[in-house]
C-alpha positions in Angstrom: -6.6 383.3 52.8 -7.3 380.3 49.8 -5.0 380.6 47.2 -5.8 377.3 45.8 -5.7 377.4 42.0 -9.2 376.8 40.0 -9.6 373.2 39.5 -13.0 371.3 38.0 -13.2 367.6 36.1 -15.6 365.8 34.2 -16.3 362.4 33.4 -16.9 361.2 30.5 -17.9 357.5 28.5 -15.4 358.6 25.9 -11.9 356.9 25.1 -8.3 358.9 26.3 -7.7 359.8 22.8 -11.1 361.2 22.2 -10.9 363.3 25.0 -7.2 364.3 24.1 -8.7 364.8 20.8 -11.3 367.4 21.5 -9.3 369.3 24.2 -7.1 370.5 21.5 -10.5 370.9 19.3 -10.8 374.5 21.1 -13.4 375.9 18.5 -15.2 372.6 19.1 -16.1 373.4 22.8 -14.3 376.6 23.8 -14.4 379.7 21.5 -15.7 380.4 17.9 -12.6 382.3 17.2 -9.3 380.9 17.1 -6.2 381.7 15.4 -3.0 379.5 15.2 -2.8 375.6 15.9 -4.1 373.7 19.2 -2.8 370.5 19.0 0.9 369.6 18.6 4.1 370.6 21.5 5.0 374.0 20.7 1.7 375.0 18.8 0.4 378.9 19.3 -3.1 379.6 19.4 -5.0 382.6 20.3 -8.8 382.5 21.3 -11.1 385.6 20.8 -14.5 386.3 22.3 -17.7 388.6 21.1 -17.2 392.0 19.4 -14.9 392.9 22.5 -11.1 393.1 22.4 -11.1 389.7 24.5 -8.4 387.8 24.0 -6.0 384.9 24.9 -2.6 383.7 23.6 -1.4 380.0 24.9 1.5 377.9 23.7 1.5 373.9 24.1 4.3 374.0 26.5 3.8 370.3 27.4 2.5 367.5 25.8 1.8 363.8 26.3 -0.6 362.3 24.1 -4.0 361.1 25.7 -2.7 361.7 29.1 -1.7 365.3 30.0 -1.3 368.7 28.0 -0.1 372.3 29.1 -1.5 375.5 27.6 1.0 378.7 28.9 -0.6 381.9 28.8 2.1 384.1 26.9 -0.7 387.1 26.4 -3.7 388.2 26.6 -6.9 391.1 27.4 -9.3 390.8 29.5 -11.6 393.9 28.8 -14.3 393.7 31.8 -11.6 393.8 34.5 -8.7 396.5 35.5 -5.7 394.0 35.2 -6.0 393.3 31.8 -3.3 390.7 31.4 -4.0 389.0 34.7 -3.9 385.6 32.7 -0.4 386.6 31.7 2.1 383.8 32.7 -0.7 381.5 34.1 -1.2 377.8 32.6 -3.9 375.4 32.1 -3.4 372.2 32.6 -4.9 369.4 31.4 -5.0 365.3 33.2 -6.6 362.7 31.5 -6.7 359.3 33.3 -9.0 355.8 33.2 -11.9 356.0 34.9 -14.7 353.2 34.7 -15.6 352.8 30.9 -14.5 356.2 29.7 -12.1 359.3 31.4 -11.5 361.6 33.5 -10.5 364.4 32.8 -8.9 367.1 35.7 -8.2 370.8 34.8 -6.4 373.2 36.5 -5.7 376.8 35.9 -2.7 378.0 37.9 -2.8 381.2 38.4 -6.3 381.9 38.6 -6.9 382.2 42.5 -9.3 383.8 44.4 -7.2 386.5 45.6 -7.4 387.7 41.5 -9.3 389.8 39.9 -11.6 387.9 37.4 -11.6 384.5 39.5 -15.2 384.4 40.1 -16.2 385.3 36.1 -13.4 382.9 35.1 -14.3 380.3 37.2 -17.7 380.9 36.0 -17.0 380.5 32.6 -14.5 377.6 33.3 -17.6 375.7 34.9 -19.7 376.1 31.8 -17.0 375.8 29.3 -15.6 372.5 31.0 -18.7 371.2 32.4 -21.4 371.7 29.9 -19.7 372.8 26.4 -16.5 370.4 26.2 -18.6 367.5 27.9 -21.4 367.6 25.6 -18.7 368.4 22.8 -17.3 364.6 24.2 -20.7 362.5 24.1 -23.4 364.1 21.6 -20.3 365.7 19.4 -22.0 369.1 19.4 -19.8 371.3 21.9 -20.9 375.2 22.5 -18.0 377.7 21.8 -18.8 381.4 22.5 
């Protein structure tokens, strides 16, 4: 059985600090409503999605400037599925390293495993989040929050 934890990566033209930049830019690229502070060790933030009771708490548990930061899940509801705080205790981190004449950067979401409930929406919404929202936040500067 895989129990490899969700992992994707972009590429992108942009500098380590710009992408360290706009990770922590969450309503840039990631959700419209956000609550708290996404961009210093030790910061709270809470993102919330739709007219649904949706929600996510992180804290910056880990953090080194344009190379690597670490979002910890400390709450959260996920309406659509039974285990509502699946996310609970899960972390998302994120690798930012040279690549050609921009970054790469790597995310992975341990916890979030096939074997769990949401994985395929998640991973879904990872994918567009990652891939199309936060890259497109990186090179035209016009991200896609939800």
């Amino acid at each position: 059985m895989n129990n490899q934890d969700y992992q994707c990566h972009i590429t992108t033209p942009a500098s380590a600090e710009a992408a360290f930049d706009a990770i922590g830019q969450v309503s840039g690229w990631w959700a419209k409503h956000v609550e708290g502070y996404s961009e210093s060790l030790r910061d709270v933030f809470t993102v919330r999605f739709g007219k649904d009771k949706t929600y996510v708490t992180f804290e910056i548990t880990e953090l080194i400037p344009n190379q690597r930061v670490v979002w910890l899940v400390t709450d959260c509801n996920l309406h659509w599925i039974d285990n509502k705080t699946e996310w609970t205790g899960t972390s998302v981190v994120w690798e930012i390293t040279p690549a050609g004449d921009g970054v790469r950067i790597d995310m992975t979401h341990h916890g979030l495993v096939p074997q769990v409930e949401c994985f395929e929406d998640c991973q879904a919404g990872w994918n567009d989040h990652i891939g199309n929202s936060l890259k497109s936040y990186l090179t035209e500067h016009v991200g896609m929050p939800v």
